[in-house]
KEMI-297936 format. One line per field, with one value per residue (C-alpha): residue number from 0; residue in one letter; x, y, z. Coordinates in nm, 2 decimals, m for minus. Layout:
resi = (NUM,...)
resn = (A,...)
X = (X,...)
Y = (Y,...)
Z = (Z,...)
END
This chain:
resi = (0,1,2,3,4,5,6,7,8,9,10,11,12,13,14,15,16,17,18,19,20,21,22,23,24,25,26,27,28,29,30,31,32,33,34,35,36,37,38,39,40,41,42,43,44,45,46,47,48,49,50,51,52,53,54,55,56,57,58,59,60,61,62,63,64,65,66,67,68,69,70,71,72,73,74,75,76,77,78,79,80,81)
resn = (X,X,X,X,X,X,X,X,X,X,X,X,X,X,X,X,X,X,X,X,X,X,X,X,X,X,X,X,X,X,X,X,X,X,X,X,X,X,X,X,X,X,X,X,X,X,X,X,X,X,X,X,X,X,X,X,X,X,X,X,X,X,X,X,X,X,X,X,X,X,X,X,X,X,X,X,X,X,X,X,X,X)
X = (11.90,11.61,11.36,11.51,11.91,11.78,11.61,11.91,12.13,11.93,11.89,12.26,12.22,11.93,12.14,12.46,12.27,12.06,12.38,12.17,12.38,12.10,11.86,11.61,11.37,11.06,10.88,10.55,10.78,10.74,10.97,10.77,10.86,11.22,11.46,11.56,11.41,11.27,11.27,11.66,11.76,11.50,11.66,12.01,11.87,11.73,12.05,12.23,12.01,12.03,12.41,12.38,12.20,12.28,11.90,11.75,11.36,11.14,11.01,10.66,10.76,10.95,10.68,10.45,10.64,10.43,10.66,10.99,10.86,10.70,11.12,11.23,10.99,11.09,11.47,11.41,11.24,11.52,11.82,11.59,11.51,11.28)
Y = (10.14,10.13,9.82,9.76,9.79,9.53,9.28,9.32,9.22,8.95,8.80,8.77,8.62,8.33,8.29,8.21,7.97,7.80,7.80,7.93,8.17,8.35,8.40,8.68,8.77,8.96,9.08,8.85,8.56,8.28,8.07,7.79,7.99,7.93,7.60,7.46,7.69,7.43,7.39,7.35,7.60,7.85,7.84,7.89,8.17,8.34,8.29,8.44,8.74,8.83,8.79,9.02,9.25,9.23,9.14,8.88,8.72,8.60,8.29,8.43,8.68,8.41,8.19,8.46,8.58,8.48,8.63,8.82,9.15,9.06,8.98,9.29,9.48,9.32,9.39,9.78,9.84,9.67,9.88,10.21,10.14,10.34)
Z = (11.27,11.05,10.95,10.66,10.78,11.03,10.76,10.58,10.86,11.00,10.57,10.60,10.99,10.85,10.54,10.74,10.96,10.69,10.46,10.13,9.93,9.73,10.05,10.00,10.32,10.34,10.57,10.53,10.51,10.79,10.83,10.66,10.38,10.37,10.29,10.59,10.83,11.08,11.44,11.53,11.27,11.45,11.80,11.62,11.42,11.73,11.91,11.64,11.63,11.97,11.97,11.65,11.81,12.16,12.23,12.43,12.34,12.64,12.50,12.47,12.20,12.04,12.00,11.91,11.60,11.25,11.00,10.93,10.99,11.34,11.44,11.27,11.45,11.78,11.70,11.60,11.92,12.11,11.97,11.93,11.52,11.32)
END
């Protein structure tokens, strides 16, 4: 699965969740950077990733995410991603 499969995937995941039709990610994005994208909607977000995905986050890496791209990168190295 490549980088931007996975951004794709998880746009539709954080759109679902947040409940915004027209969402558009990037990967410098933080979550700051998104409607509704506070602390709640972050744990349901990450829980819906990882069911996605069939990853799990130690709560380290979860906390030391800054942006979009730092999750897609931690996804693509989970399921083998280029």
């Amino acid at each position: 699965m490549t980088h931007e499969q996975i951004l794709e995937r998880l746009t539709r995941i954080v759109a679902e969740t947040l409940d915004i039709d027209d969402l558009v990610l990037e990967p410098g994005m933080a979550a700051a950077d998104v409607p509704g994208w506070d602390s709640l909607s972050h744990v349901q977000i990450i829980v819906a990733v990882e069911r996605a995905f069939g990853v799990r986050f130690r709560t380290g890496e979860i906390a030391s995410m800054a942006n979009v791209g730092e999750l897609v990168s931690r996804v693509a190295t989970r399921v083998g991603g280029t």
